[in-house]
The first five atom37 places (N, CA, C, CB, O) and aatype in JSON, in Angstrom:
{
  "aatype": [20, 20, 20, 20, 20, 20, 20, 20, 20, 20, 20, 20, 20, 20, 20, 20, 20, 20, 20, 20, 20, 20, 20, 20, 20, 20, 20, 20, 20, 20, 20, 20, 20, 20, 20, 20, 20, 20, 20, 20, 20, 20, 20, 20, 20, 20, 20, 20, 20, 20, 20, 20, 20, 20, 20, 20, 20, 20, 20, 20, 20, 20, 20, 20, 20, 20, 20, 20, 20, 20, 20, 20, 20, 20, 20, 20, 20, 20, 20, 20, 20, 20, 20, 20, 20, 20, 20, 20, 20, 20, 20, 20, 20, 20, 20, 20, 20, 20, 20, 20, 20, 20, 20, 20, 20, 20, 20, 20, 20, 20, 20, 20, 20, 20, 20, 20, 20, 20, 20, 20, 20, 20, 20, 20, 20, 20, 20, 20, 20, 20, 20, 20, 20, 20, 20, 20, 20, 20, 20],
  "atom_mask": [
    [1, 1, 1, 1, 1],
    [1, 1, 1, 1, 1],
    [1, 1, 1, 1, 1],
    [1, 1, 1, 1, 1],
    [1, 1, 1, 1, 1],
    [1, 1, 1, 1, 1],
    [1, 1, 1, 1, 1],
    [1, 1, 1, 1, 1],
    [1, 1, 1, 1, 1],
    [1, 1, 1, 1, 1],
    [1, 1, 1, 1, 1],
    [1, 1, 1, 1, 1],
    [1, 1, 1, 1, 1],
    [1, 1, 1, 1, 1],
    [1, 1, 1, 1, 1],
    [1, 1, 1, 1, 1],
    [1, 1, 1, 1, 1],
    [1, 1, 1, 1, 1],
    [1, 1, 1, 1, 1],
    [1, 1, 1, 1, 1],
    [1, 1, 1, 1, 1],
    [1, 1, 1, 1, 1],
    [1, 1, 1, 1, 1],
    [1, 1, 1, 1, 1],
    [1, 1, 1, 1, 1],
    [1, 1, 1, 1, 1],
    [1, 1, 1, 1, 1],
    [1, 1, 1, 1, 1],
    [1, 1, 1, 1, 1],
    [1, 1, 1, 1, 1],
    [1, 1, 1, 1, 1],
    [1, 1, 1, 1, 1],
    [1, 1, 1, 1, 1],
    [1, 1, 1, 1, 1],
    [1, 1, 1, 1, 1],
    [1, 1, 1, 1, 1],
    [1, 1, 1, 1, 1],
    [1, 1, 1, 1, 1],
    [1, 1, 1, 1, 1],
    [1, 1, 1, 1, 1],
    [1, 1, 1, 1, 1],
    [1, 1, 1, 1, 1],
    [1, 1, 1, 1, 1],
    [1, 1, 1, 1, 1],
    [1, 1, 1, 1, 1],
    [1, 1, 1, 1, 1],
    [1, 1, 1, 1, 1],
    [1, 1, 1, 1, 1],
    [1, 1, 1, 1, 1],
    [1, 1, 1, 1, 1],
    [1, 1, 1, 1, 1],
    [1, 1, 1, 1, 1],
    [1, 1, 1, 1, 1],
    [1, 1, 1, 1, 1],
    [1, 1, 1, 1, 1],
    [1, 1, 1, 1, 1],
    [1, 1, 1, 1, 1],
    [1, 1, 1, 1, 1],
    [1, 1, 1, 1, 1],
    [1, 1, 1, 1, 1],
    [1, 1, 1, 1, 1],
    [1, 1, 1, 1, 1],
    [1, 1, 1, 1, 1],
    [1, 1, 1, 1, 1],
    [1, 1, 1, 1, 1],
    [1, 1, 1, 1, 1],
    [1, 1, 1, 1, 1],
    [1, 1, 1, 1, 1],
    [1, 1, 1, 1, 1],
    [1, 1, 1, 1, 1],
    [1, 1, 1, 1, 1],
    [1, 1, 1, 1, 1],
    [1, 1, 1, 1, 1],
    [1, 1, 1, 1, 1],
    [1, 1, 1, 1, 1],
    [1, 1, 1, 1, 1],
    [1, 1, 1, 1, 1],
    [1, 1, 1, 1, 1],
    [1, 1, 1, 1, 1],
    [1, 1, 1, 1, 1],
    [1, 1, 1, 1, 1],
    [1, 1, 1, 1, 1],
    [1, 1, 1, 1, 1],
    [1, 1, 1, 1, 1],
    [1, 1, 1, 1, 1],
    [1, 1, 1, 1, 1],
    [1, 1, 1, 1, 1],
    [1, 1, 1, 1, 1],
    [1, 1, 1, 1, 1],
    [1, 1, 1, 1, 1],
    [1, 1, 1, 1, 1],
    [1, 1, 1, 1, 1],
    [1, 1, 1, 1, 1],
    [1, 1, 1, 1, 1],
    [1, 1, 1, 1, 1],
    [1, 1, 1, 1, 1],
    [1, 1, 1, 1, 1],
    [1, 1, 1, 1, 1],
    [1, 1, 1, 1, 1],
    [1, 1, 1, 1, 1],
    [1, 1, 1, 1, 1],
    [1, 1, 1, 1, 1],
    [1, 1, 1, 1, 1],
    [1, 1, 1, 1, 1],
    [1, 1, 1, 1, 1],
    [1, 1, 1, 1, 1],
    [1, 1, 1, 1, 1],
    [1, 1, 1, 1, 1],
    [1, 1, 1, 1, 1],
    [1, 1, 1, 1, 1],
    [1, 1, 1, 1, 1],
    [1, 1, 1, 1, 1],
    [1, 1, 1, 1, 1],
    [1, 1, 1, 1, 1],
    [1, 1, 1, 1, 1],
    [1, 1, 1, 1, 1],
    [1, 1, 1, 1, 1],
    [1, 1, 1, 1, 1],
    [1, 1, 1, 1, 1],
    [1, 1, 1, 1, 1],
    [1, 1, 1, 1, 1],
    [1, 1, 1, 1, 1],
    [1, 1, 1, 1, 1],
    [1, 1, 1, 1, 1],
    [1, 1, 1, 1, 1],
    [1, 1, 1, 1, 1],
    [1, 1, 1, 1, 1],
    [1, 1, 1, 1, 1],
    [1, 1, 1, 1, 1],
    [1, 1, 1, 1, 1],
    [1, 1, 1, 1, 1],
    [1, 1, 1, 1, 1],
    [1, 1, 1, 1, 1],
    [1, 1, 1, 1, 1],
    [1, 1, 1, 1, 1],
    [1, 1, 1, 1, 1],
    [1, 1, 1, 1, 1],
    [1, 1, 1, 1, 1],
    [1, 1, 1, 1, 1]
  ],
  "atom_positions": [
    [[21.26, 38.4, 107.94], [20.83, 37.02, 108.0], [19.62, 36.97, 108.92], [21.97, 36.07, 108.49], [19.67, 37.73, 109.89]],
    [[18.54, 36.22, 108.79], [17.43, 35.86, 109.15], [16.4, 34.84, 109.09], [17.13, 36.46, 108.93], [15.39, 34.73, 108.39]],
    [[17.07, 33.92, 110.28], [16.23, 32.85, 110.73], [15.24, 32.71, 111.6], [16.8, 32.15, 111.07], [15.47, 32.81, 112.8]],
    [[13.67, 32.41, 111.02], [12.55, 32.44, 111.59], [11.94, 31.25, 112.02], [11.85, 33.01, 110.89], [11.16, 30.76, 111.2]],
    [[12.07, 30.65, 113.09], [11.97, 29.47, 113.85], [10.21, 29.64, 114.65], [13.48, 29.43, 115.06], [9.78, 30.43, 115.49]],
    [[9.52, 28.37, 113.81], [8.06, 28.82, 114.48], [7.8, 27.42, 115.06], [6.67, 29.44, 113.29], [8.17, 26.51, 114.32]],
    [[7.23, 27.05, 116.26], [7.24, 26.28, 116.76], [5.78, 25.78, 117.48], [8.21, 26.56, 117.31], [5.4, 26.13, 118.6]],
    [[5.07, 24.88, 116.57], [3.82, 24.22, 117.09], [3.43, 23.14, 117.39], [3.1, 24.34, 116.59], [2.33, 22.65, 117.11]],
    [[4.51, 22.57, 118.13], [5.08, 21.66, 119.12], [5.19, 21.8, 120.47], [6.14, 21.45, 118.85], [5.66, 22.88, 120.82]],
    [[4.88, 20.96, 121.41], [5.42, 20.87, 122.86], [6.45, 20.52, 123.58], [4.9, 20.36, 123.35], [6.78, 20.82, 124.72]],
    [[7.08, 19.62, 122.52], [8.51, 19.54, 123.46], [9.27, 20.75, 123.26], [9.56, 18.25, 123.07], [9.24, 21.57, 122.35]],
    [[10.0, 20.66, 124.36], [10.71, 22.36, 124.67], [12.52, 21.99, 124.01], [10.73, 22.94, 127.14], [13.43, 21.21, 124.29]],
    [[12.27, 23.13, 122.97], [14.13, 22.35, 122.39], [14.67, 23.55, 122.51], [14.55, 21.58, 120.44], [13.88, 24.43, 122.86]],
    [[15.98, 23.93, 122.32], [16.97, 24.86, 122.52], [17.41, 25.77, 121.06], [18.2, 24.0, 123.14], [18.5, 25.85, 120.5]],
    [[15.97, 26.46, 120.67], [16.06, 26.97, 119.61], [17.1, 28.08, 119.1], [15.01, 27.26, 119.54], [17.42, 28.36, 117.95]],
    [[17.63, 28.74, 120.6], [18.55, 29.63, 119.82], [20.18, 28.44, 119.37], [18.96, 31.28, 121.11], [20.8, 28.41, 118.31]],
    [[20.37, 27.78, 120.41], [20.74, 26.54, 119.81], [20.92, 26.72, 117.49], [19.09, 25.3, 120.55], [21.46, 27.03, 116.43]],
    [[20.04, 26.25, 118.21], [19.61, 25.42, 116.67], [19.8, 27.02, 115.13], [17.09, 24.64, 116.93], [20.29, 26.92, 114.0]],
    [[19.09, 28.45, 115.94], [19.93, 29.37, 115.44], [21.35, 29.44, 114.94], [19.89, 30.03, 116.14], [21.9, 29.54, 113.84]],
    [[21.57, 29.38, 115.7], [23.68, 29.63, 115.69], [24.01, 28.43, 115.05], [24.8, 29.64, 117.56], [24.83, 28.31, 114.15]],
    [[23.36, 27.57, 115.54], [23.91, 26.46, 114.14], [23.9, 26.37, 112.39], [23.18, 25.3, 114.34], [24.74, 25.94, 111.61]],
    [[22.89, 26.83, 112.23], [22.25, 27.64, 111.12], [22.94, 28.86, 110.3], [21.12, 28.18, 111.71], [22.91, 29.08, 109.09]],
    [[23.62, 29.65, 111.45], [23.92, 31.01, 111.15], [25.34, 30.28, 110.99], [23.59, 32.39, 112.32], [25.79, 30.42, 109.85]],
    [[25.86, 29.81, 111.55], [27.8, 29.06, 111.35], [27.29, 28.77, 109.84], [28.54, 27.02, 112.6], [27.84, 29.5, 109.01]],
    [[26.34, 27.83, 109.32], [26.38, 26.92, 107.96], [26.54, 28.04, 107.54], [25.2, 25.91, 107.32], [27.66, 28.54, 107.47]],
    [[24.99, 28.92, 107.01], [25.03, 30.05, 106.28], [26.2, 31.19, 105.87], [24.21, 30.57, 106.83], [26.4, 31.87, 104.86]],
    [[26.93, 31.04, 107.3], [28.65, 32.12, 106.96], [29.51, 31.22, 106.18], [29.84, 32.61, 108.63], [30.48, 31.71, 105.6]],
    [[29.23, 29.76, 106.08], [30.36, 28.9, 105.51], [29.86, 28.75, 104.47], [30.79, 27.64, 106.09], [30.69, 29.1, 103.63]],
    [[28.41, 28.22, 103.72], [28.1, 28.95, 102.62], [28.19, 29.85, 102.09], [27.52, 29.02, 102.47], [27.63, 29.72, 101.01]],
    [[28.74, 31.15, 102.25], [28.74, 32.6, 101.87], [27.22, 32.97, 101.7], [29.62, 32.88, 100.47], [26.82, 32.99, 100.53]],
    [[26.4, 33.24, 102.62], [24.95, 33.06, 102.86], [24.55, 34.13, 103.44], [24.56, 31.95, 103.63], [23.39, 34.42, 103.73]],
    [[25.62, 34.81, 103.63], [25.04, 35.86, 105.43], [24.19, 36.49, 104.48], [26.41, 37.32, 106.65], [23.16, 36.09, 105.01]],
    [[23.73, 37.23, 103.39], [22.09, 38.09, 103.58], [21.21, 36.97, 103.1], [21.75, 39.74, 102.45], [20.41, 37.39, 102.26]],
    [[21.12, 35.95, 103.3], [19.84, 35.17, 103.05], [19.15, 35.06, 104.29], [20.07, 33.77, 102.45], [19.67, 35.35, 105.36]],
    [[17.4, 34.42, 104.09], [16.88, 34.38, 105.0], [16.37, 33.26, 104.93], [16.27, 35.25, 105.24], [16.13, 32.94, 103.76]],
    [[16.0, 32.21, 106.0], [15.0, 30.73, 105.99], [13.72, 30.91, 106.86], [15.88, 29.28, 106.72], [13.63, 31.95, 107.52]],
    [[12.99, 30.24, 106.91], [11.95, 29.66, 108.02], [11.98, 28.41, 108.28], [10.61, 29.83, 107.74], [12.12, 27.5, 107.46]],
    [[11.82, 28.3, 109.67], [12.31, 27.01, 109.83], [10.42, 26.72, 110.8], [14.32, 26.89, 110.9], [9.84, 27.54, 111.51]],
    [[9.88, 25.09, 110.38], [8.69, 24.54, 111.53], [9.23, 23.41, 112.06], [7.13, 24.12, 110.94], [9.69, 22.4, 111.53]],
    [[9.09, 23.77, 113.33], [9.02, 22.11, 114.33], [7.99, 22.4, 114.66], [10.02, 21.6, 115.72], [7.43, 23.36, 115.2]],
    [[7.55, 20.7, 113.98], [6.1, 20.3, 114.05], [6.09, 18.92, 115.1], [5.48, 19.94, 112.34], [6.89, 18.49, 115.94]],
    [[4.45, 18.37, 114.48], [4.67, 17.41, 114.61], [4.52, 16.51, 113.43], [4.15, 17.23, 115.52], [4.61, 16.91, 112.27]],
    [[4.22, 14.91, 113.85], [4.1, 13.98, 112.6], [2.81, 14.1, 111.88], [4.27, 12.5, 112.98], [2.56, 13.26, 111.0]],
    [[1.96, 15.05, 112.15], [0.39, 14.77, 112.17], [0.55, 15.47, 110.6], [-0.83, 15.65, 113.65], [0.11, 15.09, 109.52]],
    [[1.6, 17.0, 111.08], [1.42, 18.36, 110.28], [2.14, 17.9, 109.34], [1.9, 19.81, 110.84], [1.61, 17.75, 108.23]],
    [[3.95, 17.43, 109.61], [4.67, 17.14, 108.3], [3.8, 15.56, 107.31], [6.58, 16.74, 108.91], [3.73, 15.59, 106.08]],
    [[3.38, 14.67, 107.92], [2.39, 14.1, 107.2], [1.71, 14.59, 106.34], [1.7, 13.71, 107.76], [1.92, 14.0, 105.27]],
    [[0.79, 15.58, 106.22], [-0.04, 16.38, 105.46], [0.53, 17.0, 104.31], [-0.57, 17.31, 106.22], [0.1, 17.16, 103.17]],
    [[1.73, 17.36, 104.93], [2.91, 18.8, 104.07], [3.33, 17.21, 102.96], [5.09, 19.93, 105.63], [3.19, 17.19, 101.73]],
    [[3.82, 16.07, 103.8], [4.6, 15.06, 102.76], [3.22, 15.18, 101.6], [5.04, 13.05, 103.55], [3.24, 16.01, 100.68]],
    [[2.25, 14.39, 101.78], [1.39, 14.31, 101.24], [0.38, 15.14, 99.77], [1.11, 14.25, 102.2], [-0.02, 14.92, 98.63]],
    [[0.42, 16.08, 100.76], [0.06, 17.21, 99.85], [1.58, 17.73, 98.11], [-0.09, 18.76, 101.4], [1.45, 18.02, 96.92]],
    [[2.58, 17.57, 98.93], [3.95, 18.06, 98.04], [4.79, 16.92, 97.47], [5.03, 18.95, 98.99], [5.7, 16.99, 96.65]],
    [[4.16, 15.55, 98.25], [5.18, 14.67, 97.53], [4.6, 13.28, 96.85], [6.3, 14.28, 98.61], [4.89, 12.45, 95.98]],
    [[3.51, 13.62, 97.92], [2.41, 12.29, 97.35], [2.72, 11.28, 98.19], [2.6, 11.65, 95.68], [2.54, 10.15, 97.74]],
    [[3.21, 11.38, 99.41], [3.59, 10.3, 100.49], [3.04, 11.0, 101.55], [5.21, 9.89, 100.72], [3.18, 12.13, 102.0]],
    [[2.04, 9.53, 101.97], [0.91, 10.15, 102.76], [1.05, 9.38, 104.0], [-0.6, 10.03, 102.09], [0.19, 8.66, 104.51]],
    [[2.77, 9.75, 104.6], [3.17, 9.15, 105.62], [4.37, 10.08, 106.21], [3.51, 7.73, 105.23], [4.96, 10.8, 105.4]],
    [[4.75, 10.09, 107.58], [5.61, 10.98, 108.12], [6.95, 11.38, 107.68], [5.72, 10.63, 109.15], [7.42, 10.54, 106.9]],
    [[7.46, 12.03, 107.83], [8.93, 12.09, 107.38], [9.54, 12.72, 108.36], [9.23, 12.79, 106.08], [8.84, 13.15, 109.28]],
    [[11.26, 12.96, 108.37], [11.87, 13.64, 109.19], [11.28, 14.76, 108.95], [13.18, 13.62, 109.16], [10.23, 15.22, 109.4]],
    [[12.42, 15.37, 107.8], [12.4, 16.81, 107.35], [11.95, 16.73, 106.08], [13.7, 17.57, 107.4], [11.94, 15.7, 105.41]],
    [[11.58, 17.86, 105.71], [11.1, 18.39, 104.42], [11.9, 19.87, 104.07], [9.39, 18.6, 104.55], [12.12, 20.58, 105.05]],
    [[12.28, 20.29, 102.98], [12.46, 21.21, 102.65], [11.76, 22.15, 101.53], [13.35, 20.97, 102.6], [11.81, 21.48, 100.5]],
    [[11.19, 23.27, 101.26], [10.89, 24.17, 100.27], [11.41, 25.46, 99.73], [9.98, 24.38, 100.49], [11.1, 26.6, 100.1]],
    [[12.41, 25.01, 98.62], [13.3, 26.18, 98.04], [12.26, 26.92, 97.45], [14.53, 25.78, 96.94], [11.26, 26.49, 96.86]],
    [[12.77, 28.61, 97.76], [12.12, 29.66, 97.18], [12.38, 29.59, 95.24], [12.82, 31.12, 98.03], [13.44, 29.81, 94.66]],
    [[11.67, 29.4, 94.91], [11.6, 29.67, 93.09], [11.84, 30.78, 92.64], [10.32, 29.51, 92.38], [12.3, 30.89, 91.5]],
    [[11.6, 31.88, 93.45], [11.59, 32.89, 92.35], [12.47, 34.32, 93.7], [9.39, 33.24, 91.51], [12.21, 34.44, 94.9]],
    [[13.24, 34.95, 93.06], [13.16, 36.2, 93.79], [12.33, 37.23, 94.26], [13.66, 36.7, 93.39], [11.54, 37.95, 93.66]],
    [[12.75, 37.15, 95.86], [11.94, 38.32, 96.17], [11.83, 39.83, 96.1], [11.87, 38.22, 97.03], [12.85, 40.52, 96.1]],
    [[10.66, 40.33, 96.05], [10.37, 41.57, 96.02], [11.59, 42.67, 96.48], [9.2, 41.63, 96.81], [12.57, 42.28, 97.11]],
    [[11.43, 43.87, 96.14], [12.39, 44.73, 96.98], [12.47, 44.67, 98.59], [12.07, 46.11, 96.65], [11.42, 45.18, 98.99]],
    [[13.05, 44.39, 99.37], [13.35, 44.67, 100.73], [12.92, 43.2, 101.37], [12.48, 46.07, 101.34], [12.76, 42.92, 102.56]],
    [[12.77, 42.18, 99.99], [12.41, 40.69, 100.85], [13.8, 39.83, 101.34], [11.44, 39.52, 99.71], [13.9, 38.77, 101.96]],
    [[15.05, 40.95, 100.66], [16.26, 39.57, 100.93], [16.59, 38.73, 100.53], [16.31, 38.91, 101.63], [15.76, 38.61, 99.62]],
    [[17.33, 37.77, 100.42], [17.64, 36.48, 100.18], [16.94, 35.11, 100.29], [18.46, 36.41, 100.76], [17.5, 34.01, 100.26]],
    [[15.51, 35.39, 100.42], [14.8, 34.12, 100.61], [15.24, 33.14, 100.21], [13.76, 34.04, 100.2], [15.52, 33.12, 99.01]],
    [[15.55, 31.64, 101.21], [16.43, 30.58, 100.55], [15.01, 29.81, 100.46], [17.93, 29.81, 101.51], [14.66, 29.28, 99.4]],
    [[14.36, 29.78, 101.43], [12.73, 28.76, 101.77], [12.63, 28.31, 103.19], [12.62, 27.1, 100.83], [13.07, 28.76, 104.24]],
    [[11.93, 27.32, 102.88], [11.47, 26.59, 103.92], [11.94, 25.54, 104.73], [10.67, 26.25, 103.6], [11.92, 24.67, 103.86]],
    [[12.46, 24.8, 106.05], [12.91, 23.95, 106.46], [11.23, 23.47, 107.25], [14.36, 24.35, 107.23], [10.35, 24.25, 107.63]],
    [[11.23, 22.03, 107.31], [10.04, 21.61, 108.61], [10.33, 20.24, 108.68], [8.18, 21.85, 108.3], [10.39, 19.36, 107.82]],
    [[10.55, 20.27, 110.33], [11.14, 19.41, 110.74], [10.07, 18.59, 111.57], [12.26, 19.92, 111.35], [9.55, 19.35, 112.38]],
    [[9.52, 17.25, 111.66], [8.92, 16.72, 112.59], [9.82, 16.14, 114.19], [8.27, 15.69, 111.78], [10.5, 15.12, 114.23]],
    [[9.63, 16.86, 115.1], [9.8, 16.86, 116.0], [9.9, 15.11, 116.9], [8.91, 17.84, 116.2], [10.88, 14.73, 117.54]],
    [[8.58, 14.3, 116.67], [8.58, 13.42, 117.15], [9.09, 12.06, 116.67], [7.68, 13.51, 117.41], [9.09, 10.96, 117.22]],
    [[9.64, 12.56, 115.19], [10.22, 11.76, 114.25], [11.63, 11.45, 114.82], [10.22, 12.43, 112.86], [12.21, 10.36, 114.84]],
    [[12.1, 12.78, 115.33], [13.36, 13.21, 115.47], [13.64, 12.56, 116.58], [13.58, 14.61, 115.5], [14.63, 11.85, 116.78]],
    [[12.51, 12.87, 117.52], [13.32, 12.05, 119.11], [13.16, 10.99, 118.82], [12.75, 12.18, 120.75], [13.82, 10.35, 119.65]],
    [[12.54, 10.08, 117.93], [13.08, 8.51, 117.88], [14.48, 8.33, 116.82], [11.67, 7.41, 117.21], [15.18, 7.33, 116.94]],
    [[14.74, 9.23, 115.96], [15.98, 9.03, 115.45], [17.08, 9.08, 116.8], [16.23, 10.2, 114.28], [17.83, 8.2, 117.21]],
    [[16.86, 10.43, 117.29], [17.64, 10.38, 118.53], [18.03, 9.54, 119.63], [17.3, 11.02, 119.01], [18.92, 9.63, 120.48]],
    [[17.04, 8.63, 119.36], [17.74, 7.63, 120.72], [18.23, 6.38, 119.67], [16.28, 6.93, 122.3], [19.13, 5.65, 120.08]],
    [[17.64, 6.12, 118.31], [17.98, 5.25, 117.5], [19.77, 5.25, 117.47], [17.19, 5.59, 116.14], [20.57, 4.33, 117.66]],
    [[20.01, 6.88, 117.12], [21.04, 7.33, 116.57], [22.12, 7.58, 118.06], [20.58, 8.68, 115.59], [23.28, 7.97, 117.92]],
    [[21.66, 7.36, 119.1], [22.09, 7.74, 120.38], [22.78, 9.09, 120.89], [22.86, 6.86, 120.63], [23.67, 9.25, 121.73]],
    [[22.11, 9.93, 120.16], [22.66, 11.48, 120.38], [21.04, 12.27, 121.68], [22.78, 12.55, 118.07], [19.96, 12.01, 122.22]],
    [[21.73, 12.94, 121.56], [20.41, 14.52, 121.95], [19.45, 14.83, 120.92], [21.2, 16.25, 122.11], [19.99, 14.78, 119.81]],
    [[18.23, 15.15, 120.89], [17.2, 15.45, 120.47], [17.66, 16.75, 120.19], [16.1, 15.2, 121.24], [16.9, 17.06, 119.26]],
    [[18.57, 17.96, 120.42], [19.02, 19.27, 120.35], [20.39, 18.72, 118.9], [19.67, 19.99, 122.28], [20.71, 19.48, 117.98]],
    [[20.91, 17.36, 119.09], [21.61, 17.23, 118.21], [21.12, 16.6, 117.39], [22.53, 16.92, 118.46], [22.1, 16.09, 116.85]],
    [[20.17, 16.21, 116.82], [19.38, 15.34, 115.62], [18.47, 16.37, 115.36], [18.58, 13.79, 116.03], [18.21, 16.36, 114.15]],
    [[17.9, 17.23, 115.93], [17.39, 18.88, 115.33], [18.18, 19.61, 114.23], [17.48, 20.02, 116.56], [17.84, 19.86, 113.08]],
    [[19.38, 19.9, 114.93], [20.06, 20.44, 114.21], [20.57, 20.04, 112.81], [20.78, 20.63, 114.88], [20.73, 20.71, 111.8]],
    [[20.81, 18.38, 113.14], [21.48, 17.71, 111.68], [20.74, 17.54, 110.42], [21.91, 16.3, 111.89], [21.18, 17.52, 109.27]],
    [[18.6, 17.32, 111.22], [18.0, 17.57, 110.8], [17.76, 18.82, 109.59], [17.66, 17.4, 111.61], [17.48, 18.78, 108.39]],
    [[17.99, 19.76, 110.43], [17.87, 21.82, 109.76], [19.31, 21.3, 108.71], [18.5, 23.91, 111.65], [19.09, 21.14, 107.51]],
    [[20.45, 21.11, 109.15], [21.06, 21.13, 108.0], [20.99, 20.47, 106.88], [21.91, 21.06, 108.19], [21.27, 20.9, 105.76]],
    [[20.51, 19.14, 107.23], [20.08, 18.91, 106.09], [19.11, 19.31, 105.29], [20.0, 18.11, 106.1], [19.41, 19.26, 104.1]],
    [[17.87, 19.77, 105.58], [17.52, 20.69, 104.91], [17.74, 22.11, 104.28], [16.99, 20.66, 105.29], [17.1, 22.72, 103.42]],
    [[18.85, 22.43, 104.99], [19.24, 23.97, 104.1], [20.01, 22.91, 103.6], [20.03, 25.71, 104.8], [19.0, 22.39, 103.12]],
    [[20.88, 22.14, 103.29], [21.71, 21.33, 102.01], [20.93, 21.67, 100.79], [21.77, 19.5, 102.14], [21.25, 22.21, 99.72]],
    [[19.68, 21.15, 101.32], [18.76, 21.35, 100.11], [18.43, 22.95, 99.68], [17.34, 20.6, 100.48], [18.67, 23.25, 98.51]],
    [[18.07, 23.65, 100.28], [17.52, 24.56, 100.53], [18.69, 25.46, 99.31], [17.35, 24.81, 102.24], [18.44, 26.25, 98.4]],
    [[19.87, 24.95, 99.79], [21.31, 25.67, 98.95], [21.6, 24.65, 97.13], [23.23, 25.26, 100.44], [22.61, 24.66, 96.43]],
    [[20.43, 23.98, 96.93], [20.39, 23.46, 95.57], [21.6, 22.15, 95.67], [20.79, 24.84, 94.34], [22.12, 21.69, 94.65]],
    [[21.96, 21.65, 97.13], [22.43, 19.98, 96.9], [21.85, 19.1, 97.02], [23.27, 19.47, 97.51], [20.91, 19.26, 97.8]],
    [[21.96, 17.83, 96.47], [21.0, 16.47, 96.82], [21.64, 15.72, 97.0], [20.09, 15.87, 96.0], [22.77, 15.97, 96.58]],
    [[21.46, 14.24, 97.74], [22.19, 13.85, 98.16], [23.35, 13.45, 97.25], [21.67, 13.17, 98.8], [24.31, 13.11, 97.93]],
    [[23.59, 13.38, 95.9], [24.07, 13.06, 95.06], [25.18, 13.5, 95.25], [23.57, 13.24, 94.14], [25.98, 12.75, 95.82]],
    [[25.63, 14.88, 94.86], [26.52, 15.9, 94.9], [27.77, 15.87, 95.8], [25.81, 16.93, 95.19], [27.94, 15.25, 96.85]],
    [[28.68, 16.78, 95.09], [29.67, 16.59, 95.94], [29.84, 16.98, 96.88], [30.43, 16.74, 95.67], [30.36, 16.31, 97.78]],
    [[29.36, 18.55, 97.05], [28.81, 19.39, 97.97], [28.32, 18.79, 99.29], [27.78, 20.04, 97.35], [28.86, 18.92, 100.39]],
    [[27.04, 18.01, 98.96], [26.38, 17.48, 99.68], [27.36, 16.3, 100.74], [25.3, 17.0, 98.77], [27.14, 15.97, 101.9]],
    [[28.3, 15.92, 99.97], [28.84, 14.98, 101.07], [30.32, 15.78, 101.76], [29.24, 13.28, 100.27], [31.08, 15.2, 102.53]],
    [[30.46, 16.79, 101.43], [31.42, 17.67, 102.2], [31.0, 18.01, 103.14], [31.86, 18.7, 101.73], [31.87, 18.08, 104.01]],
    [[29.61, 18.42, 103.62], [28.63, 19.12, 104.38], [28.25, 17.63, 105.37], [27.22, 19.93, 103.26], [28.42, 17.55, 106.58]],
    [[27.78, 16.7, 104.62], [27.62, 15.48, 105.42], [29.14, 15.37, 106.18], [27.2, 14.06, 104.38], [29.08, 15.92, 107.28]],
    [[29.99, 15.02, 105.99], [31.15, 14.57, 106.14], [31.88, 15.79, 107.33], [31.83, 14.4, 104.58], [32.74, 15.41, 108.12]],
    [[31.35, 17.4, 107.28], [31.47, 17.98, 107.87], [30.73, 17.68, 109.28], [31.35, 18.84, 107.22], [31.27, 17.82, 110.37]],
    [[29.52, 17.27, 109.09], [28.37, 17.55, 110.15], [29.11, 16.04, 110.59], [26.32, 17.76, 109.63], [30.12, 16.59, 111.04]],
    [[29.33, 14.86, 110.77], [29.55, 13.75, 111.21], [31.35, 13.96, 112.1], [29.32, 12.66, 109.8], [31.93, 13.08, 112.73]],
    [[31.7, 15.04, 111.9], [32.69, 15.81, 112.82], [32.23, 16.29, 113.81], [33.3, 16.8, 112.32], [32.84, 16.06, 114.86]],
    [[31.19, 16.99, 113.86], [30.7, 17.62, 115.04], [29.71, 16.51, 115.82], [29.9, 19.03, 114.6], [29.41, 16.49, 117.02]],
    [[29.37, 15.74, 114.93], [28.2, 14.57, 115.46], [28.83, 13.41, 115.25], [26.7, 14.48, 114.65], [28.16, 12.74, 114.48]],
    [[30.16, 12.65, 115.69], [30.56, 11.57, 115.51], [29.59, 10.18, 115.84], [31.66, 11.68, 116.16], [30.01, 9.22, 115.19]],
    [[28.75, 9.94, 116.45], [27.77, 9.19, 116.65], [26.68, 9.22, 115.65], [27.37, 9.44, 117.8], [25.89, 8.28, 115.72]],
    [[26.52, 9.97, 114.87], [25.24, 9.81, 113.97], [25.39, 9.03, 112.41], [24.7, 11.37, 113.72], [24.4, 8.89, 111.69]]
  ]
}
């Protein structure tokens, strides 16, 4: 398993944190040889990313980008992309009255939800919701 966390942001968050949170989903998915990348940005960058991929030329939390196609020999399990806006997040966070380390995280999972082919539709998707609102009773 291999999570790549790149960070071109200034607030300082608790990324291995946010690892191990990641790595728990992925073992409960049956996930362990896949790999993600994960960006905490800011609103400037995921703006651009909305824009450019969705045609909304305005901020968002998270974004996700599932890998299409399999990778090469020795590339692994590529699941995709997670990118998270950072400054989005600390106003959910005090909205939502948690930690900025805990609206990160709920953030990333919801994007690997996606990342693992659920939308919010699914049943999946609200087992995983319904899971995460156990560990995050406030959100």
């Amino acid at each position: 398993m291999e999570i790549e966390i790149q960070d071109d942001q200034d607030v300082p968050l608790d990324t291995e944190r946010l690892i191990n949170c990641l790595s728990g989903c992925l073992q409960r998915a049956g996930c362990e040889d896949s790999e993600l990348s994960l960006l905490l940005t800011t609103d400037e960058r995921i703006q651009e990313l909305n824009s450019t991929y969705r045609g909304k030329p305005v901020p968002t939390d998270v974004l996700s980008f599932r890998q299409e196609e399999e990778g090469g020999p020795g590339m692994g399990n590529l699941l995709g992309d997670i990118v998270i806006s950072v400054p989005t997040a600390e106003r959910q966070a005090r909205e939502n009255g948690i930690s900025l380390d805990e609206e990160i995280e709920a953030l990333a999972v919801h994007g690997l939800l996606h990342l693992l082919g659920h939308d919010h539709e699914t049943e999946g998707w609200e087992s995983w919701e319904t899971a995460l609102k156990e560990v995050y009773p406030n959100e």
